[in-house]
Backbone and ligand atoms as CSV (ligand in chain L), in Angstrom:
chain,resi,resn,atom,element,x,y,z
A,1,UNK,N,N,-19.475,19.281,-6.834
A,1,UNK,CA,C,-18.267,18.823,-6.171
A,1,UNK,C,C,-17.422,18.001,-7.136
A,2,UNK,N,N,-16.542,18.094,-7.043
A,2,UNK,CA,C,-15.407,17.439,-8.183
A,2,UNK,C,C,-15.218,15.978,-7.536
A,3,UNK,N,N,-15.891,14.923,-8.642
A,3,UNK,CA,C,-15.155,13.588,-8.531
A,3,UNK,C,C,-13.714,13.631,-7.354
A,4,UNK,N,N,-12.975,13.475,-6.923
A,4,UNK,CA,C,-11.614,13.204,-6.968
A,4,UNK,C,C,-11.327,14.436,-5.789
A,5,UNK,N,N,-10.725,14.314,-4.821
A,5,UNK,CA,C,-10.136,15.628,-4.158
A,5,UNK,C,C,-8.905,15.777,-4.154
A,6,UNK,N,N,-8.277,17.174,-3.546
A,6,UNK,CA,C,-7.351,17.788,-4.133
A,6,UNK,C,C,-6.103,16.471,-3.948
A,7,UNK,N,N,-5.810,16.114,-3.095
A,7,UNK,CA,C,-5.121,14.853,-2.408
A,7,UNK,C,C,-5.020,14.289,-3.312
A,8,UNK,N,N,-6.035,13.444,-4.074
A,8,UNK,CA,C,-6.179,12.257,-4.483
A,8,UNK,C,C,-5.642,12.572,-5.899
A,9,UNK,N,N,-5.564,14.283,-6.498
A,9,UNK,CA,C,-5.078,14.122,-7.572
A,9,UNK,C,C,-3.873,14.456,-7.443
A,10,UNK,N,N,-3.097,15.256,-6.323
A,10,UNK,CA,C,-1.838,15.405,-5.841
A,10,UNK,C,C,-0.969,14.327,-5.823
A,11,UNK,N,N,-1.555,12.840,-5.368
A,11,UNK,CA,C,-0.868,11.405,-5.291
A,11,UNK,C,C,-0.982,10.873,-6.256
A,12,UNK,N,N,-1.776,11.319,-7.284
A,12,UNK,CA,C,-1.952,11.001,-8.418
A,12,UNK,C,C,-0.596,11.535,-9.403
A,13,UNK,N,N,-0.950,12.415,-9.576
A,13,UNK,CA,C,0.166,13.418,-10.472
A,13,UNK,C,C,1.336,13.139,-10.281
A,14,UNK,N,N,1.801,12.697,-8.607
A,14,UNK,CA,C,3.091,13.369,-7.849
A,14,UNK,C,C,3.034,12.368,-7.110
A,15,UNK,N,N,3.035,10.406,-7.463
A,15,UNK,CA,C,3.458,9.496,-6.939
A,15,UNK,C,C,4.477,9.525,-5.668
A,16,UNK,N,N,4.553,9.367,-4.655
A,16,UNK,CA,C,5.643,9.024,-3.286
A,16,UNK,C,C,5.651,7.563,-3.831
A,17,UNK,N,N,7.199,7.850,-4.010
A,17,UNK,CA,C,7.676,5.934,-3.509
A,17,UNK,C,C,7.260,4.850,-4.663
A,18,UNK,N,N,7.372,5.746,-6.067
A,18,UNK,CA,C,6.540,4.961,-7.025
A,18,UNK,C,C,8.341,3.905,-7.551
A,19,UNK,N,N,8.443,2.992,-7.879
A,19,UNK,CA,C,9.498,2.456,-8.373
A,19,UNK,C,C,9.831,0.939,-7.916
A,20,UNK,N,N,10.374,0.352,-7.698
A,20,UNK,CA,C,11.172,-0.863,-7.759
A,20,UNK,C,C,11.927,-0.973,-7.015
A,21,UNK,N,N,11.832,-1.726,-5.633
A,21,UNK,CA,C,13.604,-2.157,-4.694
A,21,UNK,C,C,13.892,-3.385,-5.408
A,22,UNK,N,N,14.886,-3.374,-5.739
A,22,UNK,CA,C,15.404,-4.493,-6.119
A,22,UNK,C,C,16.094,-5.848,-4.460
A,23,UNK,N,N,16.181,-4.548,-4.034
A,23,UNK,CA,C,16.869,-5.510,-2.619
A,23,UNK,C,C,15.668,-5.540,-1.779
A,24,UNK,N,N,14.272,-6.220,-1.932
A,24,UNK,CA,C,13.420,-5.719,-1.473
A,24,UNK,C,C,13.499,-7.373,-0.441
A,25,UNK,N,N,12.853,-6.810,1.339
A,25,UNK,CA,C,12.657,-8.085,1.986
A,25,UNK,C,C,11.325,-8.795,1.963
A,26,UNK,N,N,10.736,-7.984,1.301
A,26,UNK,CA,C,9.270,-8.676,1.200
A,26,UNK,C,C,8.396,-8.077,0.230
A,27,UNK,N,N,7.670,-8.838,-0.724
A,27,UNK,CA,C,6.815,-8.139,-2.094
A,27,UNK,C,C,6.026,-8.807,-1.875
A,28,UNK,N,N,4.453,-8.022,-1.900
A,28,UNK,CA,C,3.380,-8.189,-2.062
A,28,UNK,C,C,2.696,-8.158,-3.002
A,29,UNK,N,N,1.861,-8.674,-4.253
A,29,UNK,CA,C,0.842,-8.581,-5.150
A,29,UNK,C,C,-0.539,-8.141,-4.793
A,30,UNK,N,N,-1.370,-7.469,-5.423
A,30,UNK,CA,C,-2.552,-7.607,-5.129
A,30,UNK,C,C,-3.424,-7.127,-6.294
A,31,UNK,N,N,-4.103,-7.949,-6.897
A,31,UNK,CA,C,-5.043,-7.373,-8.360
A,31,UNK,C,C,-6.510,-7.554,-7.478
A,32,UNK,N,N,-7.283,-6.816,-8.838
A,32,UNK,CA,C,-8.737,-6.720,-8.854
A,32,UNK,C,C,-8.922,-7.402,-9.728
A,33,UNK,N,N,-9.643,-8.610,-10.296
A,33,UNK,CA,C,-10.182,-9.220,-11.589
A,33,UNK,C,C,-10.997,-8.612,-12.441
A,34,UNK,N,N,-11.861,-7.831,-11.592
A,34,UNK,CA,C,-12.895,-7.165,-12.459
A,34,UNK,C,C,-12.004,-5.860,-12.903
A,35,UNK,N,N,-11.466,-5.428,-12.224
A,35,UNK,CA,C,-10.792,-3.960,-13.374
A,35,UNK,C,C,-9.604,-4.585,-13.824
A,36,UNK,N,N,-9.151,-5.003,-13.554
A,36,UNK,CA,C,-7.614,-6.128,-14.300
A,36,UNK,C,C,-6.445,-5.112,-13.092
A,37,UNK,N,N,-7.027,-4.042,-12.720
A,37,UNK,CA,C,-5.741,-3.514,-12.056
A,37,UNK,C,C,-4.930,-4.278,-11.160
A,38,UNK,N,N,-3.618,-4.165,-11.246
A,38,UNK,CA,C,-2.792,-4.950,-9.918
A,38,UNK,C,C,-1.568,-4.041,-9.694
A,39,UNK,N,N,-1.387,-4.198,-7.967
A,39,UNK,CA,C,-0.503,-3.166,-7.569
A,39,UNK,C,C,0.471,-4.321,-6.402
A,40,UNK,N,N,1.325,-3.481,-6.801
A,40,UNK,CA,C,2.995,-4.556,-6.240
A,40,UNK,C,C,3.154,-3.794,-5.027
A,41,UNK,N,N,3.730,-3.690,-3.731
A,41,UNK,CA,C,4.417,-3.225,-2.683
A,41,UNK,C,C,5.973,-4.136,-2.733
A,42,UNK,N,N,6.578,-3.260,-2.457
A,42,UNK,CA,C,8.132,-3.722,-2.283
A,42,UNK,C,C,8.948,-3.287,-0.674
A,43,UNK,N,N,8.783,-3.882,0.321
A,43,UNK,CA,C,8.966,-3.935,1.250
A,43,UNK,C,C,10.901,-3.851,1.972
A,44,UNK,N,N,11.598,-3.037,2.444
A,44,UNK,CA,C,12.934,-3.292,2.853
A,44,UNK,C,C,12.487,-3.259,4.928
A,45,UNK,N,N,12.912,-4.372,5.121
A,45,UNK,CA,C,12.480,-4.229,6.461
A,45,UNK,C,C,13.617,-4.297,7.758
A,46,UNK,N,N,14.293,-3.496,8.198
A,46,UNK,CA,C,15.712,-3.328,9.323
A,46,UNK,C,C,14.748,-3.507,10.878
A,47,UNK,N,N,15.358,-4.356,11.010
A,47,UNK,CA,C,14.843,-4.419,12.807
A,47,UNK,C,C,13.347,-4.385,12.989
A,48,UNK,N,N,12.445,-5.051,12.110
A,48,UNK,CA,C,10.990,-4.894,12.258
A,48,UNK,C,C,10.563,-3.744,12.122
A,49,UNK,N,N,11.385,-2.957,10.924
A,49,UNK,CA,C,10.857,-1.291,11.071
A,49,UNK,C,C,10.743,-1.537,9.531
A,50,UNK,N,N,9.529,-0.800,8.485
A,50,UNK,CA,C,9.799,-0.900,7.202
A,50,UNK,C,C,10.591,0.809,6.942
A,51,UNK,N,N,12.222,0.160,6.642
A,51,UNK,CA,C,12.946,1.665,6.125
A,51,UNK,C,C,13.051,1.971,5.125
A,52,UNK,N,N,12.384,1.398,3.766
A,52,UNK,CA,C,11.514,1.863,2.677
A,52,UNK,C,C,10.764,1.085,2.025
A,53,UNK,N,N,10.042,1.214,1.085
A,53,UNK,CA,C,8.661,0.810,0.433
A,53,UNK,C,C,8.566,1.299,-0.473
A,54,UNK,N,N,8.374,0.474,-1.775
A,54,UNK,CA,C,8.413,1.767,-3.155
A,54,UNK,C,C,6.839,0.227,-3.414
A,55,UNK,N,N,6.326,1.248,-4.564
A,55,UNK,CA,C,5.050,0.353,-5.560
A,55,UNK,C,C,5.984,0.538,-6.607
A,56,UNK,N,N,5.071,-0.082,-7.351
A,56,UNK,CA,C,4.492,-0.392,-9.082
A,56,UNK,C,C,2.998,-0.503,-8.820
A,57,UNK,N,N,2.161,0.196,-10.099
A,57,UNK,CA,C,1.036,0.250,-9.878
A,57,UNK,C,C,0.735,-0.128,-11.371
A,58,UNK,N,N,0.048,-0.610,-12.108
A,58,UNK,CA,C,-0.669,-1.095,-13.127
A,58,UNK,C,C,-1.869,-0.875,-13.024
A,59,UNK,N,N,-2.646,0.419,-12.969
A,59,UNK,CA,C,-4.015,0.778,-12.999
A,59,UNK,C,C,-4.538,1.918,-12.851
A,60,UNK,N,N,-5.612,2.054,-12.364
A,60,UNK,CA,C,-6.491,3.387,-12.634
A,60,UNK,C,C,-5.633,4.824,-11.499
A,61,UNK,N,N,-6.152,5.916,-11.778
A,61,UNK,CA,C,-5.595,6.867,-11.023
A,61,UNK,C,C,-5.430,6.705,-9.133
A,62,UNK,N,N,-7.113,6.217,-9.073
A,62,UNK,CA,C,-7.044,6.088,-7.298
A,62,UNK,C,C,-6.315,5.078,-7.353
A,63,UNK,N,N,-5.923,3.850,-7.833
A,63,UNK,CA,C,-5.067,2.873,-7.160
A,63,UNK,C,C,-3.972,3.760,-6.753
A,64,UNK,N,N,-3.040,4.409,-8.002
A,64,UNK,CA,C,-2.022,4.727,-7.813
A,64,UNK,C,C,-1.680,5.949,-6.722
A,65,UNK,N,N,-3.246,6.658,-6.506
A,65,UNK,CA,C,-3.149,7.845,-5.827
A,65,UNK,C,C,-2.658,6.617,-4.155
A,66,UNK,N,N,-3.563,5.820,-4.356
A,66,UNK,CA,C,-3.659,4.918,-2.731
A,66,UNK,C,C,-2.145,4.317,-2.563
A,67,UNK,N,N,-1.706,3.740,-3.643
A,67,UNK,CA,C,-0.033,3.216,-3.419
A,67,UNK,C,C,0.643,3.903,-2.794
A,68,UNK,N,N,0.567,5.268,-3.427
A,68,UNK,CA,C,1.214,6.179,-2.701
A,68,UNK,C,C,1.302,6.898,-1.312
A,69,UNK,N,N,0.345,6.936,-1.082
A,69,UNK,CA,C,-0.451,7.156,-0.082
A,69,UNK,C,C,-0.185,5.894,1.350
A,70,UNK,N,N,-0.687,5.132,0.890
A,70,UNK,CA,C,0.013,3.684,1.984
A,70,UNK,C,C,1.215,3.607,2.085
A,71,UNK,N,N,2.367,3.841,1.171
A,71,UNK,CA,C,3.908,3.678,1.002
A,71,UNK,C,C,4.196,4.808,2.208
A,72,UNK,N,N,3.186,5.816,2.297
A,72,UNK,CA,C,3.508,7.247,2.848
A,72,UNK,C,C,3.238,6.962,4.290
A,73,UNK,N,N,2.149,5.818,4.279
A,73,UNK,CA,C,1.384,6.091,6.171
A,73,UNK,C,C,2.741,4.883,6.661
A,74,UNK,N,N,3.035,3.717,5.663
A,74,UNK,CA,C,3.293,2.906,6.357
A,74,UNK,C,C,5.294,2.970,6.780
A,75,UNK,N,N,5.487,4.098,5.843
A,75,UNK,CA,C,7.118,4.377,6.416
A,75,UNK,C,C,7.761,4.304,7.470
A,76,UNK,N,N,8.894,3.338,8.103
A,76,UNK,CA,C,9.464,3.794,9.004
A,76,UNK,C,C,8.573,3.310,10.039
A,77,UNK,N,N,7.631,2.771,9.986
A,77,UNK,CA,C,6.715,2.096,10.921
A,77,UNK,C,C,6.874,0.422,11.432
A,78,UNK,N,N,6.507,0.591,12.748
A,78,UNK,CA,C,6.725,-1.213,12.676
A,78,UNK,C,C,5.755,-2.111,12.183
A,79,UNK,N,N,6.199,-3.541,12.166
A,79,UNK,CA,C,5.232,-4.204,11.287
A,79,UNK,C,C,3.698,-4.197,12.473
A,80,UNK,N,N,4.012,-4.766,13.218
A,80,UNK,CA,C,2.518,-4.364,14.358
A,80,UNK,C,C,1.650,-3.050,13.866
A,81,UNK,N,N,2.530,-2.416,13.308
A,81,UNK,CA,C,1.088,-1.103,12.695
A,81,UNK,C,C,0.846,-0.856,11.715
A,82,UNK,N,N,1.840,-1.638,10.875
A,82,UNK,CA,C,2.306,-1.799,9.172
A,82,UNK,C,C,0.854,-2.972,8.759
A,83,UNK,N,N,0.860,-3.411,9.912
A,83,UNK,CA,C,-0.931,-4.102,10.035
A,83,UNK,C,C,-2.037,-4.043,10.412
A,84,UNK,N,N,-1.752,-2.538,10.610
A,84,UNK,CA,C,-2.995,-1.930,11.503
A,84,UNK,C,C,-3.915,-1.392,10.028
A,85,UNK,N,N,-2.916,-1.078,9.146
A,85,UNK,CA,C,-3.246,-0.570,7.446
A,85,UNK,C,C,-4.819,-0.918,7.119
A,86,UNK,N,N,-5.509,0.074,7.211
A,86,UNK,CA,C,-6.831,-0.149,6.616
A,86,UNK,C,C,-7.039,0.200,5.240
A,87,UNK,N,N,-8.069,-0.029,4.599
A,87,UNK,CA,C,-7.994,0.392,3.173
A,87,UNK,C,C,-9.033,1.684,3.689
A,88,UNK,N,N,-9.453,1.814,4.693
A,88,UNK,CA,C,-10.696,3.058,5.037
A,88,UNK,C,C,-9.594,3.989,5.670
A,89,UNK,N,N,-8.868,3.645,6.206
A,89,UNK,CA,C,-7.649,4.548,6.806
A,89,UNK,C,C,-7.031,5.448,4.810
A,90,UNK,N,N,-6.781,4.544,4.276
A,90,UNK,CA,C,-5.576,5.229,3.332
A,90,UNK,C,C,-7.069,5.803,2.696
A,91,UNK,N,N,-8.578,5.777,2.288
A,91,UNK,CA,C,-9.246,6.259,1.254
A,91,UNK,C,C,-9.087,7.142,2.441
A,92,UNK,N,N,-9.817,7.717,3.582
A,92,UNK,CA,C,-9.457,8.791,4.096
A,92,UNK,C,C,-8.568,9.651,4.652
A,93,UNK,N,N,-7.662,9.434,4.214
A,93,UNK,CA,C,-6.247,9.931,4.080
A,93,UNK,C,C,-6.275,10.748,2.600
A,94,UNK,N,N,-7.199,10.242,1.826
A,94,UNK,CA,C,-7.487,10.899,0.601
A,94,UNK,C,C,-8.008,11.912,0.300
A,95,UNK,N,N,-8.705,12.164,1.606
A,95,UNK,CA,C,-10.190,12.676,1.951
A,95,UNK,C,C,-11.177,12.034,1.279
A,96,UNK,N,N,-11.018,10.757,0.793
A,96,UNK,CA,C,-12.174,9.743,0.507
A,96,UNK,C,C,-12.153,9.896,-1.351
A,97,UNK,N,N,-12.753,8.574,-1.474
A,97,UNK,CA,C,-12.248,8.296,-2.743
A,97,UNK,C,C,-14.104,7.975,-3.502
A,98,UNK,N,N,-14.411,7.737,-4.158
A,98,UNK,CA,C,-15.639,8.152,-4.882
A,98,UNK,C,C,-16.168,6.278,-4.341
A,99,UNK,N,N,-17.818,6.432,-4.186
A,99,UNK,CA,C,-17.530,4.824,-3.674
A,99,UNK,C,C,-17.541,3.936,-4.738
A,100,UNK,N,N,-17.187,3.858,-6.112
A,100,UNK,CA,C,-17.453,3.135,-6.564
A,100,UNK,C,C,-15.555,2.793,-7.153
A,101,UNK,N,N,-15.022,3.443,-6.302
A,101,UNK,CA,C,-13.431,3.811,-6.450
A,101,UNK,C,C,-12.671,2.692,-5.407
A,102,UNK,N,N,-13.740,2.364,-4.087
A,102,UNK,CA,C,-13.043,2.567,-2.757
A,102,UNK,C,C,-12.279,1.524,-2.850
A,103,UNK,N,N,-12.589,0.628,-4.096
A,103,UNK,CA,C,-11.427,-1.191,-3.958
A,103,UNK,C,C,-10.664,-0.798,-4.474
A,104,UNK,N,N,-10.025,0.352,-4.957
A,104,UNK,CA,C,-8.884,0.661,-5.156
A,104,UNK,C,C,-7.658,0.512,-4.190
A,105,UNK,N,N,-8.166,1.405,-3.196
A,105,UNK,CA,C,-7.484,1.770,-1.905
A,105,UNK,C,C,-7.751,-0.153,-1.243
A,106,UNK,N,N,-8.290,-0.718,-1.433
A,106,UNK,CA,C,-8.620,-2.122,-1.045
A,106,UNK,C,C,-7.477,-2.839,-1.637
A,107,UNK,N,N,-6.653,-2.284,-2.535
A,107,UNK,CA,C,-5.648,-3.127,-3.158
A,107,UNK,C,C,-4.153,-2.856,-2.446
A,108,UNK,N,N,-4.408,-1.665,-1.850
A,108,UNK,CA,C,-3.033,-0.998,-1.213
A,108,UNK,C,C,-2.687,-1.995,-0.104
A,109,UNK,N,N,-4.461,-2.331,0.723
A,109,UNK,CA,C,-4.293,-3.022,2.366
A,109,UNK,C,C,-3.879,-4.281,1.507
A,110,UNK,N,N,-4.245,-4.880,0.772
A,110,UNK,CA,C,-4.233,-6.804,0.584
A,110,UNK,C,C,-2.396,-6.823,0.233
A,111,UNK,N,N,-1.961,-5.372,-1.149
A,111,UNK,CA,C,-0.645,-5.702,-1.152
A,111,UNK,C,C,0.921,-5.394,-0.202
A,112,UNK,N,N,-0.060,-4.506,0.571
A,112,UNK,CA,C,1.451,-4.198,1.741
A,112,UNK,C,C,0.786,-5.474,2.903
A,113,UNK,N,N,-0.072,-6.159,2.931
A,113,UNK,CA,C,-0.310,-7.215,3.854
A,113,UNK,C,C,0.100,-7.951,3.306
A,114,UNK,N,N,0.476,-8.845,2.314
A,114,UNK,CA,C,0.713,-9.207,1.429
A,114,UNK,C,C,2.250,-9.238,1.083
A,115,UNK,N,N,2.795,-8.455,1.593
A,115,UNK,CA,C,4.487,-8.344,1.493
A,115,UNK,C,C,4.998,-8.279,3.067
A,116,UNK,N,N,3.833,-8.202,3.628
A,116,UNK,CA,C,4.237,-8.138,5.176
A,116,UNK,C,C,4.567,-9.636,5.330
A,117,UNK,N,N,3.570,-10.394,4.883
A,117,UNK,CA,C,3.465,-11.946,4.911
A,117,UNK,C,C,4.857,-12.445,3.926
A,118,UNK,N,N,5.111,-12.120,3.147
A,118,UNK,CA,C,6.241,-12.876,2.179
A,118,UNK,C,C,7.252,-12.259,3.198
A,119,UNK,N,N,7.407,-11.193,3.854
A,119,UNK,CA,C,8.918,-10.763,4.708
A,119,UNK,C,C,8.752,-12.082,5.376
A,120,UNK,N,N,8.294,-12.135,6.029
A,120,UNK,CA,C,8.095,-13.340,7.480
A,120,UNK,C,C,8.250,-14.796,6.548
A,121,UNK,N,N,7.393,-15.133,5.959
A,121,UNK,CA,C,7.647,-16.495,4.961
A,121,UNK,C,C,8.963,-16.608,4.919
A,122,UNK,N,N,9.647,-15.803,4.315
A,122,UNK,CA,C,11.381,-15.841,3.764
A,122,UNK,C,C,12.136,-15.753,4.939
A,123,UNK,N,N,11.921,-15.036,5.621
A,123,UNK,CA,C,12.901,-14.768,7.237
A,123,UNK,C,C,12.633,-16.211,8.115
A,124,UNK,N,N,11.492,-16.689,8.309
A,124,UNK,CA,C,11.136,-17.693,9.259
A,124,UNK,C,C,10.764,-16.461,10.756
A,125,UNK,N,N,9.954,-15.672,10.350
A,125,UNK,CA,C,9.315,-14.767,11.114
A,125,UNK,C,C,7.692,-15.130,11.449
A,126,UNK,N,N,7.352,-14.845,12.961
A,126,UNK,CA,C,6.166,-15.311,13.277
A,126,UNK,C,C,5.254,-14.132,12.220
A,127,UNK,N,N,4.431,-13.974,11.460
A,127,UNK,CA,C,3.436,-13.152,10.830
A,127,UNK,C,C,2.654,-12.311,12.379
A,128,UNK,N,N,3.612,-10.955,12.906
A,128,UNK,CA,C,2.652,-10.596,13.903
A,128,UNK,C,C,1.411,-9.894,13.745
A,129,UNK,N,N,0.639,-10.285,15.361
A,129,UNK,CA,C,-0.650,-10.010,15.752
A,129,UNK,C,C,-0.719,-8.324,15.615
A,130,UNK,N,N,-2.384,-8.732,14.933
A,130,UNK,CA,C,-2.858,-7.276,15.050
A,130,UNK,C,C,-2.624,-6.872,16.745
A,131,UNK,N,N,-2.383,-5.594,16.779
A,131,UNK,CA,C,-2.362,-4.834,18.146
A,131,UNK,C,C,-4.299,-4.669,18.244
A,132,UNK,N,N,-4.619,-5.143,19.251
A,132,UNK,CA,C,-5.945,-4.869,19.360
A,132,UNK,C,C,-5.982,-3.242,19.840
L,1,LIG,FE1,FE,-9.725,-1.078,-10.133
L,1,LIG,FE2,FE,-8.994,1.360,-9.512
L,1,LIG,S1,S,-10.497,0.768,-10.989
L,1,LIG,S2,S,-8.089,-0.470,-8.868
């Protein structure tokens, strides 16, 4: 079985949403220490809806396959589900990522949570509740 599935090298190759908002309402960081990787989310948010999301990714292939991939689930979505974002949701969205891969996709949830939180910081927005 091949390391990597077809997905994961498709988001790989063929980034969604890879770039820079400059007019962005909320940016998230999120590194790994042990691989040095760190991946940015750039958040534009209209009426509690995110109406785009671009990364920067600084790291290995699955991060960048997962940036992409999260930029993709979390489009156009409201923030209530923009926090529903699992990192087990986006690796299987991959069709699963190798396990010694899976904190990759662990960097996607911390940095679009992570820019969810800086939107609200800057706005004077309550940080909303997970939807149980
Ligand atoms: Fe660390 Fe992929 S090896 S994010």
């Amino acid at each position: 079985m091949a390391l990597y599935s077809e997905k994961v090298m498709e988001h790989f190759r063929n980034p969604q949403n890879a770039g820079e908002l400059a007019d962005a309402d909320g940016v998230g960081v999120a590194g790994n220490s042990k691989c040095g990787d760190i991946m940015k989310i750039y958040l534009k948010i209209d009426g509690g809806v995110v109406s785009d999301v671009k990364f920067e990714t600084f790291g290995c292939g699955s991060a960048i396959a997962s940036s992409s991939m999260a930029t993709e689930m979390i489009k156009g979505k409201p923030l209530t589900e923009v926090l529903q974002l699992t990192n087990q949701a986006v690796a299987e969205a991959l069709d699963g990522l190798p396990p010694h891969k899976l904190h990759c996709s662990v960097l996607a949830e911390e940095a679009v949570k992570a820019a969810v939180k800086d939107y609200c910081d800057k706005n004077n927005v309550e940080y909303p509740q997970k939807e149980k």
